[in-house]
Each structure stands twice: as structure tokens, then as C-alpha cells.
C-alpha positions in Angstrom: -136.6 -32.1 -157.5 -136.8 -32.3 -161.1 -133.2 -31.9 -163.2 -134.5 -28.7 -164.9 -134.8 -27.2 -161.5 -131.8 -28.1 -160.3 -130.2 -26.9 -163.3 -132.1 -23.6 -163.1 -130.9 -23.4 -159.3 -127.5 -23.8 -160.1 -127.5 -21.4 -162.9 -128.9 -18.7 -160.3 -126.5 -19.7 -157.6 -123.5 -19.5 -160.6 -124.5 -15.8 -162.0 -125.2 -14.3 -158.3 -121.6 -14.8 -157.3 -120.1 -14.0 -160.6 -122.5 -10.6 -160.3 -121.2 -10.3 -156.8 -117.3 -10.0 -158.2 -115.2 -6.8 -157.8 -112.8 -7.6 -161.0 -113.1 -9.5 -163.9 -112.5 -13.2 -163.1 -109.8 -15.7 -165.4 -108.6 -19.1 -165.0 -106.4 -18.3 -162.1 -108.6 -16.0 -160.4 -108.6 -16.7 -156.2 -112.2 -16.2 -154.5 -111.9 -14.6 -151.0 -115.1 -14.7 -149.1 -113.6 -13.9 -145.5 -113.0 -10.7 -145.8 -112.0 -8.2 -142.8 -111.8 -4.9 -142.1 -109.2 -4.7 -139.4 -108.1 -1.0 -137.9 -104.9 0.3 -137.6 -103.8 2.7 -135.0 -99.9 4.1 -135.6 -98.3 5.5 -132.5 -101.7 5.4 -130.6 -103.4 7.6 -133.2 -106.9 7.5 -135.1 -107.7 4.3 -136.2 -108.0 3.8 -140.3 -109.2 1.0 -141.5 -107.0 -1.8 -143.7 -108.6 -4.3 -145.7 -107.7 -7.6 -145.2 -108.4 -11.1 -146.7 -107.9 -14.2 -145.5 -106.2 -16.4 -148.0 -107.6 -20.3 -147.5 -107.7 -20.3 -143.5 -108.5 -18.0 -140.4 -106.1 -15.4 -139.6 -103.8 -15.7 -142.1 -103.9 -12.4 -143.2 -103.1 -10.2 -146.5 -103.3 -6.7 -146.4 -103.5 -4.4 -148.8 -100.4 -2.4 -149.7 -102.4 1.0 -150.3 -104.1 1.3 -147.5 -101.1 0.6 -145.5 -99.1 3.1 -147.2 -102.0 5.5 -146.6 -102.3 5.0 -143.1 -98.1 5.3 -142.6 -98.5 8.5 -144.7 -96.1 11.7 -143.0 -94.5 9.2 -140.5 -90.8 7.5 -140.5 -92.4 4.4 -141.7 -93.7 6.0 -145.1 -93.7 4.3 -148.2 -94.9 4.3 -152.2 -96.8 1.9 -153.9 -96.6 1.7 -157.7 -98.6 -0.8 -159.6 -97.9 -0.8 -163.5 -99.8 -3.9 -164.8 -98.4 -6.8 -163.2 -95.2 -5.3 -161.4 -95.7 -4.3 -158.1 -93.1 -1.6 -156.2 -92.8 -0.2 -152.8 -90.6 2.3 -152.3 -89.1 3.4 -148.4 -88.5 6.7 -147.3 -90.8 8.2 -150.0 -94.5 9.8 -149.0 -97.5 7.9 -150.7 -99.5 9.1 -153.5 -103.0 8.5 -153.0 -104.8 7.2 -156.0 -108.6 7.4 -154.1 -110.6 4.8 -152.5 -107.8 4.3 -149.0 -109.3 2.8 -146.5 -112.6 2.2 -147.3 -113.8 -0.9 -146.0 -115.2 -4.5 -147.9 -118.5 -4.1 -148.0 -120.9 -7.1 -146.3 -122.7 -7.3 -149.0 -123.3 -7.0 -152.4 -125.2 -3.6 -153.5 -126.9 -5.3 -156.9 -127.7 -8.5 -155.7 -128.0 -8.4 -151.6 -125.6 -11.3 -151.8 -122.7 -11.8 -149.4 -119.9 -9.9 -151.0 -117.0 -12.0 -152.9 -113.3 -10.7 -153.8 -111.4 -12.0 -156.1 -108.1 -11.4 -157.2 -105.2 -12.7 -159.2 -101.9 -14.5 -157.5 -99.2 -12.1 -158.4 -96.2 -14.1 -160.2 -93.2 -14.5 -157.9 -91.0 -12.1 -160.3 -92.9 -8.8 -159.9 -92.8 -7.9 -156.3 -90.1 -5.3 -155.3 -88.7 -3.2 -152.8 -86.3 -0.1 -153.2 -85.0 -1.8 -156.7 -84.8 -5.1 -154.9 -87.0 -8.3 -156.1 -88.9 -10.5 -153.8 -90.7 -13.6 -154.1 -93.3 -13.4 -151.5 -97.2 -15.3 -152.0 -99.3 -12.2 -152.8 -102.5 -11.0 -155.1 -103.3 -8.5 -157.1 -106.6 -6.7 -156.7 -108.3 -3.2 -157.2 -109.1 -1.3 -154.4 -112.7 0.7 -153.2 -111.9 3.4 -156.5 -111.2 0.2 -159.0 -107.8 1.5 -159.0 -105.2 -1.4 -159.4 -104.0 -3.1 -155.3 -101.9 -5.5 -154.4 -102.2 -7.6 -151.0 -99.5 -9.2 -149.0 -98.8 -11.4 -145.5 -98.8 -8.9 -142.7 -96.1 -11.1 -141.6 -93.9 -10.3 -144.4 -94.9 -7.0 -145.2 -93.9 -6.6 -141.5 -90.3 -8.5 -141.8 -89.9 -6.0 -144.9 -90.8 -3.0 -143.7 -89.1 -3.4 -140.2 -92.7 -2.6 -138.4 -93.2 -3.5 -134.7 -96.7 -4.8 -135.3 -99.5 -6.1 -132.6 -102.2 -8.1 -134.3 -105.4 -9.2 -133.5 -109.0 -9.5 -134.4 -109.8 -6.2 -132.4 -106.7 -4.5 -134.9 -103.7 -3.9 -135.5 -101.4 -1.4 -133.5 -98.1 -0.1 -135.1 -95.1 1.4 -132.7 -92.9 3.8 -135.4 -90.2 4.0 -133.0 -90.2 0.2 -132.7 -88.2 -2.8 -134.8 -89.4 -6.5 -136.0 -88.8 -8.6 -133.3 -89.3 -12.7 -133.5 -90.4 -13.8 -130.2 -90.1 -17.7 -131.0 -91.2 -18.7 -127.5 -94.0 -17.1 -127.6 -94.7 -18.3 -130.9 -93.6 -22.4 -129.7 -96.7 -21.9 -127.4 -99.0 -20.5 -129.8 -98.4 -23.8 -132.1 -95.5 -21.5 -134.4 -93.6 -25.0 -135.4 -96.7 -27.4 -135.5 -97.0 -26.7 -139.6 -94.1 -28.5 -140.3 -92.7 -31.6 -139.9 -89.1 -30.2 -137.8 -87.3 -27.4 -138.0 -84.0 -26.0 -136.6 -81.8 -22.4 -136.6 -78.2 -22.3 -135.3 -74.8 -20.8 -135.7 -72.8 -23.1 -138.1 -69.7 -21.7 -136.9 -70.2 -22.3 -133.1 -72.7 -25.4 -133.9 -75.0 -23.4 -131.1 -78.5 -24.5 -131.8 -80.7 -21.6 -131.0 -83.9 -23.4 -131.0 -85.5 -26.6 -132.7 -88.6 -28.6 -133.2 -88.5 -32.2 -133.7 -84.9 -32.1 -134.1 -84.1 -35.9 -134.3 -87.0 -36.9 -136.2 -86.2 -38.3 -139.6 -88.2 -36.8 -142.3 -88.4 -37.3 -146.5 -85.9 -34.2 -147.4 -86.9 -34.1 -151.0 -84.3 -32.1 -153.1 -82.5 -31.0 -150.2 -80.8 -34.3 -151.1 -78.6 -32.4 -153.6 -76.7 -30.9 -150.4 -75.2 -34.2 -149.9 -74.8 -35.0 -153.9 -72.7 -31.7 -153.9 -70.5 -33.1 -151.1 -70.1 -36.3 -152.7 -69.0 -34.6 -156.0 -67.2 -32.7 -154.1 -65.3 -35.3 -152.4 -64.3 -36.7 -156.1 -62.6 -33.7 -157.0 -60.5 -33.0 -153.9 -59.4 -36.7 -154.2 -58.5 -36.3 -157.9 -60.7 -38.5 -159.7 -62.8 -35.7 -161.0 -62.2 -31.9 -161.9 -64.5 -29.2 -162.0 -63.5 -28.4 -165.8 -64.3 -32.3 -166.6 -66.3 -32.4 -169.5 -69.5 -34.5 -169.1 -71.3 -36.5 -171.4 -75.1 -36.3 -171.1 -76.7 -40.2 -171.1 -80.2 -41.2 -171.9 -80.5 -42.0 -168.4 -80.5 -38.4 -167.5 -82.4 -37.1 -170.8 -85.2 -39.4 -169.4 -85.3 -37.7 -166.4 -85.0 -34.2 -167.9 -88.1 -34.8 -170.2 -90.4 -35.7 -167.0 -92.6 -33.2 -165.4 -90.5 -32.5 -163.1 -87.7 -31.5 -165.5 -86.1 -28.4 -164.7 -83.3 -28.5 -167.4 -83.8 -29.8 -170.8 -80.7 -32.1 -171.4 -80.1 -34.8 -174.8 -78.2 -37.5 -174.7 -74.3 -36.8 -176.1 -74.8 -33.4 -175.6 -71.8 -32.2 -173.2 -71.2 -29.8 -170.8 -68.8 -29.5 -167.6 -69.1 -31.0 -163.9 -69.3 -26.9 -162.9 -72.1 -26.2 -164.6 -74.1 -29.5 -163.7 -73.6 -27.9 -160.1 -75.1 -25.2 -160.6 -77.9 -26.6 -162.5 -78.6 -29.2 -159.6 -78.0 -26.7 -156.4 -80.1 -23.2 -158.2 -83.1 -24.6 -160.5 -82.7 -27.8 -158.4 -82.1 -30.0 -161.6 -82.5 -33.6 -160.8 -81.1 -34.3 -164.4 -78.5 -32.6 -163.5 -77.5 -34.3 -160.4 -78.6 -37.7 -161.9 -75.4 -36.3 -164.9 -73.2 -35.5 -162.0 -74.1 -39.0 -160.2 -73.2 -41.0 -163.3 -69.8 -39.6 -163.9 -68.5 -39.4 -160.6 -69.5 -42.8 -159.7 -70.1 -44.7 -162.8 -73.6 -45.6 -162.1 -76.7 -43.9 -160.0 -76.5 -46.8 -157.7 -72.9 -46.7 -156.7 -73.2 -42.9 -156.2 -75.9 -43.3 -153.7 -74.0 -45.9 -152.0 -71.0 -43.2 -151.5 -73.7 -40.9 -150.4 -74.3 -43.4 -147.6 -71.2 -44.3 -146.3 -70.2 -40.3 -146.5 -73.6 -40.1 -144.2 -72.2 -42.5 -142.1 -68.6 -40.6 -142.0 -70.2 -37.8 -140.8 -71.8 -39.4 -137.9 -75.2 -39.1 -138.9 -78.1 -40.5 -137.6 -78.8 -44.1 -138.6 -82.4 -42.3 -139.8 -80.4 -40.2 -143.0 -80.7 -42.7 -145.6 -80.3 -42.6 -149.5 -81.7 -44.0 -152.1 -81.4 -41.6 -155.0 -78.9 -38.7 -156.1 -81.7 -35.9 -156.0 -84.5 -36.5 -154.0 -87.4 -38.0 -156.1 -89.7 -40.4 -154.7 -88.8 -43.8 -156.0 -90.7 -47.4 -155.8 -89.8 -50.5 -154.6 -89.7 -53.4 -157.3 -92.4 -55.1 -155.0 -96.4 -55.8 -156.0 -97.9 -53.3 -154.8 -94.7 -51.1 -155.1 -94.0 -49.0 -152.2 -92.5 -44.9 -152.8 -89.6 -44.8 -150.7 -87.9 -41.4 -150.3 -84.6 -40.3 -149.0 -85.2 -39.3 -145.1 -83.1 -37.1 -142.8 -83.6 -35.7 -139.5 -83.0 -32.0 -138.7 -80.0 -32.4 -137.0 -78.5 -34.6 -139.9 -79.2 -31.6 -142.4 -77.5 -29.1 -139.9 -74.5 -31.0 -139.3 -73.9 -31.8 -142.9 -74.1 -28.4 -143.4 -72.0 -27.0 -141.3 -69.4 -29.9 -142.6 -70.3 -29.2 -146.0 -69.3 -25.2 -144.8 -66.3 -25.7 -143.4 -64.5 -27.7 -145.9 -66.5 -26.3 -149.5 -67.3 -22.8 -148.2 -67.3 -22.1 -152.0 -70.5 -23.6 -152.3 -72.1 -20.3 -151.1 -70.5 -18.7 -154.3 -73.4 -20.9 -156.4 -76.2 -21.2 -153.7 -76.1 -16.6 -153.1 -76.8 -16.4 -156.5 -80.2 -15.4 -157.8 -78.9 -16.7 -161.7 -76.4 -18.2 -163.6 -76.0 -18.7 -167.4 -75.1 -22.5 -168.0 -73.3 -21.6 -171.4 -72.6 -25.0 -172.5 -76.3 -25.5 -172.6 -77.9 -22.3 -174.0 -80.2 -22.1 -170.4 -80.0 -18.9 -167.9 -81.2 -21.1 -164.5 -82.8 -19.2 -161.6 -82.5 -19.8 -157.9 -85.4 -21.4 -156.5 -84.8 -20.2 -153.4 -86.7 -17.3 -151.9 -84.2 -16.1 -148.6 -81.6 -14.9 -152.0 -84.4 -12.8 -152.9 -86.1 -11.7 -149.7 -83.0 -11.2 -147.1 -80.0 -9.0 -147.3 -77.0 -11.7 -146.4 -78.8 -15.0 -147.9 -76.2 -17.3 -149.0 -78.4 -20.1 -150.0 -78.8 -23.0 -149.6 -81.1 -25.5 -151.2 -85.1 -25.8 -151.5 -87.0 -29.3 -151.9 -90.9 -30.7 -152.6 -92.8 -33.7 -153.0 -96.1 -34.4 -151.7 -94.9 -36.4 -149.1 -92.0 -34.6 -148.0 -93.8 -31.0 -147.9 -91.7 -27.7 -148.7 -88.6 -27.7 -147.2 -85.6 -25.3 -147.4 -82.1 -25.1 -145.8 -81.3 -21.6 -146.1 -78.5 -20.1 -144.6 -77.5 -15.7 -143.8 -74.3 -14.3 -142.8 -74.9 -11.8 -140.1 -72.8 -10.2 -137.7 -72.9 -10.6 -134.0 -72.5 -8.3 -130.9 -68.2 -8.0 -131.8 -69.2 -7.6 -135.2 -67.4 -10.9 -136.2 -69.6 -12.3 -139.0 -71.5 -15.3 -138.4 -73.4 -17.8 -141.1 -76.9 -18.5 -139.2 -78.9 -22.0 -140.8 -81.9 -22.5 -141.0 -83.3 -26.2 -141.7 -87.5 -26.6 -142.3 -89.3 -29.7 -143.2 -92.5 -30.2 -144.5 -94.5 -26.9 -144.7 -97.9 -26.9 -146.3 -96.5 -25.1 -149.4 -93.8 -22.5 -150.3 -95.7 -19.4 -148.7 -95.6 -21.3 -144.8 -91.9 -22.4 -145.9 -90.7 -18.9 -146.9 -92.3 -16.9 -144.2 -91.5 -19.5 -141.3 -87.6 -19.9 -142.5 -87.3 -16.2 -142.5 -88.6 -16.2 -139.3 -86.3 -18.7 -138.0 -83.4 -17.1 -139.7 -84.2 -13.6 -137.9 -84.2 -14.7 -135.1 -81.2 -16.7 -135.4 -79.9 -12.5 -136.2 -81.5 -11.2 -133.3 -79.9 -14.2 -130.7 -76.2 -12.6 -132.6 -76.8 -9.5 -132.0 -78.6 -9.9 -128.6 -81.9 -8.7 -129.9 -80.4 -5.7 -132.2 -81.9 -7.2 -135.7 -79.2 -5.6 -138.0 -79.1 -6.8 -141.8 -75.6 -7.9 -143.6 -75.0 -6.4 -147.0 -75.4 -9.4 -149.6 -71.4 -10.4 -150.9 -70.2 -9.5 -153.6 -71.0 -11.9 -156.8 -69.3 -12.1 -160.0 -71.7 -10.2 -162.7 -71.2 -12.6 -165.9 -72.2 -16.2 -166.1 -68.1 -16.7 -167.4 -66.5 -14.7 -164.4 -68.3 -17.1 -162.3 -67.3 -20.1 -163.8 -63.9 -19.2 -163.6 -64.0 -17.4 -159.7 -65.4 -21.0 -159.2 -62.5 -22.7 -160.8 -60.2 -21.0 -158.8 -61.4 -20.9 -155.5 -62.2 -24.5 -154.8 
């Protein structure tokens, strides 16, 4: 075929799917072409229909928030959606205001050009999601529904865990039981290949050390920033045995304004700038600074290298597994000085992580005073850092603790919640997940696991804690901090 042709074809191919787009695209603009319209049936009523995209893959479904609302309209379940520009708000309790265009259904094709009809919408920044006041950081997308009216689209698994809905799903529909609860079956969901997305995973009662279920539990895996669990105890270590304090002023080195000025940078730092060992914590556990941890390394050890050899022995102190090895303070992939180099990361197995945690528990429990919060002003150095991880942001009773990602290593997160269990005596369930596809799978399966960690507590009865207490300003912190350790 001659190029002009080809050119010509393309150029008809190009304008027929932008003609076939509901909104205006932009660069970050997410094409859906499996599109579903999926009926819902509440309390064995009238179907209405939801739409529903599939984001990337079969079956993993979004749904969109106003025809849900609709379709829970005048029950207990009721909600509000507001969407005012970017911010999106759903409001419980509160009876849905119909804007038009509920519950009609994608159509197959498109009406101008006879083409197969394309949605596209916009991935809604983590920041703008909320519920009752509260802000969540769930994957989601902004769209406009049947009436061009502003939508927004969310997991049917988290809208589910949100809203407390006891939801059947399939590709006939979905069914919704108003008198019903969330519920986390995790056996069925072992059969149906629930931990297969990762590379292990765990949940158990740190206090007890019961393991309610696991997947690949011995299996060493790269940890990525998680690492900064076992910096924290190391640091930690240094201050009980006197060699460090907590009010320490540190000197920044070039060492670690290198590593702040690489792309994966999450503090800026400059070299002879200084600051304090309690800050650098909180800069290495919440916006998972690796500067800030290579800082910490450095003046509690003298030198990266003889850090990571106290991280280590400390690994071998514990008992660990002779997989959990160390060869940096933060997590990073490093190479090998051989030709061809190798990248090396640090490696732990499930287990490991769980039984440094529950160490690092029992004898810092402090550290949930850092890890709980969602930010923290790091005065000495003019930055307000946020917490990277989502379980602050999306369950009542998160105390933390620590996310990690490199390419290798997946998205992992130890998270943690204090719930209470059958006596009422409060518990603090972890969580430990390896090597999800990205930070969507990792949020919605951890919550998973920690719910059901809840539910084995309370002997099925999922029952929220209330979130502690927190200091409000940036230097009450610092000095609860002080104090308590």
C-alpha cells in the first residue's frame, strides 16, 4: 500500500475515535472501550442499571457514583454525590439529588460515526475524594454522565468497603442486601486466585502473634522502602543505648543531598543544612524519604555501610530468616561493582516483616504517633511532608505503617489498625503485602486483609475503631514525640 494511503488510513482511523469521545480528551485522559452496563437490584427490587468500566483488565470494575446513589435513593443505604470541578464528595445518611441522565446505559455505539463507542475520562488526583468530611485516596476517574453532567467512577470493591454494602457481583448483576454488612470471605477468595497478584502477603494480631491467614509466608521478596521499618529500629536502638537523642542536631552531607536531588527524591535536602534526628524520622517513615534515612544512617552509624551492617546483625537478633538481608538504609535498588553490574535489593519474607513489627511494637509503640499521621511540618526544613500511606486515609483505626516501590519489588505496604475484639480489649491487626501490580491492587487488597483481620476479632461483627487522637501542630508533635519515647 502506498505511504499516502496509509497515512490517509490512519488519519481516518485517528479522527473516528476522537469523534467517538464523550468528553474532551488531555494528556492524561484514560480510554475505556469495555464498557458495561451491569443491573442492580437492592433488596430484591427492580433492576436499574449502573454503568461500569473496566479499567485495563476484565472484571475489574468502576462504577459510577451517581448512578449508584440513584439506585440507593429512599433506602438506609442513601447517599449524596457532589462534584465541584475536581473534588469529589459523598455524603451518608443524606437522600441524592438527581442531576438527570441516572442510569442510562453506554451506548454500543457511536450515534455520528456507527463506530464502537469509546469513554474516556480523567484519573482523579488522590487528594479530592471524600467521604462525610473524611479524605480518601482510592484509584478513581472522573467522567460525565448520559446528561454531560460531571461523574465520578470508583472500584465496586471500595465503594463497597466504604459504604458498608453486602454486595453479590457478577456478569448477570449486581445484588445489594440493605440489611446486610461488608463481609471479607478470604477463603473463598484464596480459591478464586485472591492472593495470586502479589508476591506474599500476611494479616495477624501483633499482640497475640496469631496469624489469621498468609500467602507465601516464608518466601523472601525485595521489600523496597518498607526497609525504613528496620532503619527506624536501628535508630531507635542508638537512642535507647545513649549514643544518639532524638533532639540531636544533624548535619545534612553531600552524600544525602545527592540522593535528595534524584528522581526519586522526596525531600529536598543541601549539604550543611541541619535539622534534628526527630524530624529525619518523620521525613523517612511519612513521605518515605530515602535522603532522609540515608541522614539518619550516617549519623547514627558513621557511614551508610556500617549502618546496614547494624541493620543486619539487629535482623539476625531478632531471629529472622537467613532470606532478610540488607544492603542499603532505605530500600533502593543498588548495583554490584561487577561488569555487567547486577541490581541487588534488600529482600525479606512475610514473616520477617511481621515479626519485626510486632518487635518494633512492643518496644517503640511510639512509632504509631508518626506512622497515624496523615502530615507533619518538618520545621527545621521549611517542608509540610504527607503520608504516603493510603489505610491513614481510607480506614478509621490506621496506625500506619510504611509503603514501598520499585519495579522489581512491586507495591508493597505494611499497614497496621487498632480494632477491638469480642471483650472489647483493643487489638493492633498487621497487615504485610508484597509485590502488587501497582498502588490500586496494594490499597484495595491490604484493606481487604486488614478487615478481615477486624472481622476474625470481633468473630465476624466488622466494627470500625475511632482513629487516636493526634497532636494538631507540627511543634506539639515534636515535643509529644520527645516525651514519650
Amino acid at each position: 500500500m502506498p505511504d499516502f494511503k496509509k497515512r490517509g488510513l490512519c488519519l481516518l482511523l485517528t479522527l473516528a475515535l476522537l469523534l467517538a469521545l464523550p468528553i474532551t480528551a488531555s494528556a492524561d485522559t484514560v480510554y475505556h472501550t469495555m464498557l458495561e452496563n451491569l443491573p442492580l437490584s437492592v433488596d430484591g427490587g427492580a433492576a436499574v442499571n449502573i454503568r461500569t468500566l473496566h479499567n485495563g483488565y476484565p472484571n475489574n470494575r468502576f462504577v459510577s457514583l451517581r448512578d449508584f446513589a440513584a439506585a440507593l435513593a429512599n433506602t438506609s443505604r442513601r447517599f449524596n454525590v457532589t462534584i465541584n470541578g475536581t473534588s469529589v464528595a459523598l455524603t451518608t445518611g443524606t437522600d441524592y439529588i438527581p442531576v438527570g441522565g441516572e442510569g442510562y446505559p453506554f451506548p454500543e455505539t457511536n450515534a455520528r460515526t456507527g463506530a464502537p463507542y469509546v469513554y474516556a475520562t480523567e484519573p482523579l488526583a488522590p487528594y479530592y475524594l471524600e467521604l462525610d468530611g473524611r479524605q480518601l485516596r482510592y484509584l478513581s476517574f472522573l467522567g460525565s454522565n448520559a446528561n454531560s453532567r460531571p461523574d465520578c467512577f470508583l472500584s465496586l470493591t471500595d465503594l463497597a468497603m466504604q459504604l458498608d454494602l453486602d454486595l453479590t457481583v457478577s456478569s448477570a448483576g449486581i445484588t445489594l442486601n440493605t440489611a446486610g454488612h461488608y463481609s471479607v470471605d478470604l477463603e473463598a477468595l484464596r480459591e478464586e486466585g485472591f492472593f495470586y497478584e502479589v508476591h506474599s502477603a500476611l494479616v495477624g494480631d501483633a499482640d497475640t502473634g496469631e496469624i489469621f491467614a498468609a500467602f507465601e509466608p516464608d518466601l523472601p521478596v525485595p521489600i523496597a522502602s518498607t526497609t525504613k521499618l528496620m532503619s527506624f529500629l536501628v535508630v531507635m536502638d542508638a537512642v535507647t543505648d545513649g549514643r544518639i537523642t532524638l533532639s540531636d542536631t544533624v548535619t545534612i552531607t553531600e552524600e544525602a543531598e545527592r540522593l535528595s536531588q534524584t528522581p526519586d527524591g522526596a525531600v529536598p535536602l543541601q549539604a550543611g543544612e541541619k535539622t534534628n534526628v526527630t524530624e529525619l524520622l518523620c521525613g523517612m517513615l511519612l513521605p518515605s524519604s530515602n535522603e532522609c534515612s540515608l541522614a539518619l544512617a550516617i549519623y547514627t552509624a558513621g557511614s551508610e555501610e556500617a549502618f546496614v551492617e547494624q541493620m543486619n546483625r539487629k535482623a539476625r537478633a531478632l531471629g529472622l530468616s537467613d532470606g532478610a538481608v540488607f544492603y542499603n538504609c532505605h530500600g533502593l535498588p543498588v548495583y554490584t561493582d561487577n561488569l555487567p553490574a547486577t541490581k541487588i535489593q534488600n529482600r525479606m519474607s512475610a514473616l520477617d516483616m511481621f515479626t519485626l513489627v510486632r518487635h518494633i511494637l512492643r518496644t517503640y509503640p511510639d512509632i504509631t504517633r508518626i506512622t497515624s499521621l496523615k502530615s507533619v511540618t518538618l520545621e527545621t526544613l521549611g517542608i509540610t511532608a504527607s503520608n504516603s500511606n493510603p489505610m491513614v486515609y481510607n480506614l478509621p483505626g490506621a496506625v500506619g505503617l510504611k509503603t514501598g516501590t520499585t519495579n522489581m519489588s512491586g507495591a508493597c505496604l505494611v499497614s497496621a489498625v487498632q480494632a477491638p475484639d469480642a471483650q472489647g480489649q483493643t487489638h493492633t491487626v498487621v497487615a504485610v503485602e508484597f509485590g502488587a501490580e501497582d498502588s490500586g491492587a496494594r490499597t484495595t487488597l491490604s484493606e481487604e486483609l486488614l478487615r478481615y483481620g477486624m472481622q476474625r476479632l470481633r468473630e465476624g461483627d466488622v466494627q470500625e475503631a475511632e482513629a487516636p487522637a493526634m497532636p494538631e501542630t507540627a511543634e506539639e508533635f515534636v515535643q509529644a514525640v520527645l516525651k514519650s519515647f
